[in-house]
N, C-alpha and C positions, 0 to 999 in steps of 0.2 A: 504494500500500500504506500509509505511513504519509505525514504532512504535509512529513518533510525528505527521504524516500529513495524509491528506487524496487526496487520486486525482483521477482525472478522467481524463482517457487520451481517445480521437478522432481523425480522421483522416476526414481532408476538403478536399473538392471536386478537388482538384488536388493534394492528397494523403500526404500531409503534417501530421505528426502525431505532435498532439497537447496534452500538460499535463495544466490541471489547477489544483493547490493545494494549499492548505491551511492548516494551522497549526490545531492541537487537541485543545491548550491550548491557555488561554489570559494568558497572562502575570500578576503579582499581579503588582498595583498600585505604579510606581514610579520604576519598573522593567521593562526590553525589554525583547523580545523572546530572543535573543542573551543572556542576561543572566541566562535562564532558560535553554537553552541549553547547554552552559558551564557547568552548575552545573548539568544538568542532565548527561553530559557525564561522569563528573569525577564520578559520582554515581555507572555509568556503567561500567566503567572501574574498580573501587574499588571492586565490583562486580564479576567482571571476566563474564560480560555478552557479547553476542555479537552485541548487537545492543540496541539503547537505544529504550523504551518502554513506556508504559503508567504509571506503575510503576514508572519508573525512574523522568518522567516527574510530576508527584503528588508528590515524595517525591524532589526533587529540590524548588517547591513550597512553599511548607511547610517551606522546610529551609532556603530560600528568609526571608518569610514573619515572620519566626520567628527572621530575624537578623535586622529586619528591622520596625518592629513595636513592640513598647512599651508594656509593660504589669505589670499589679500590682501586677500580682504572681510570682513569681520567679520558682514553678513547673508549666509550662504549659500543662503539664498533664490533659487530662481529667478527672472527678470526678464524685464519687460519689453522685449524687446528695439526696438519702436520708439517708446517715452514718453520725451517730451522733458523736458529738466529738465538 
């Protein structure tokens, strides 16, 4: 339905059209949906997209969790795992 949620929309027995939805994404620890939205939107806007996306939403994530949890390397880069050096 839209790029972060999913829904399912019905209609009850005296024609009431009903949506239930839910988000794509959990939020990383110690984050809300609300801030993964924010950050995905400004992604998307930066972008020049028109709608925020699945993309948007994994790379928000990323950039949460990378402002917000410690690490011992300073490139968080993925690696080569058998280059010698």
């Amino acid at each position: 339905d839209r790029g972060f949620m999913d829904s399912i929309y019905f209609t009850d027995p005296l024609g009431l059209l009903i949506e239930l939805a839910s988000y794509r994404f959990e939020p990383p620890i110690g984050c809300s949906h609300a801030d993964v939205m924010i950050r995905a939107h400004r992604i998307r806007v930066a972008r020049g997209d028109h709608h925020i996306d699945r993309i948007h939403l994994a790379d928000a994530i990323e950039e949460l969790v990378a402002r917000r949890q410690d690490s011992l390397s300073e490139d968080r880069a993925p690696k080569d795992p058998y280059a010698r050096g």
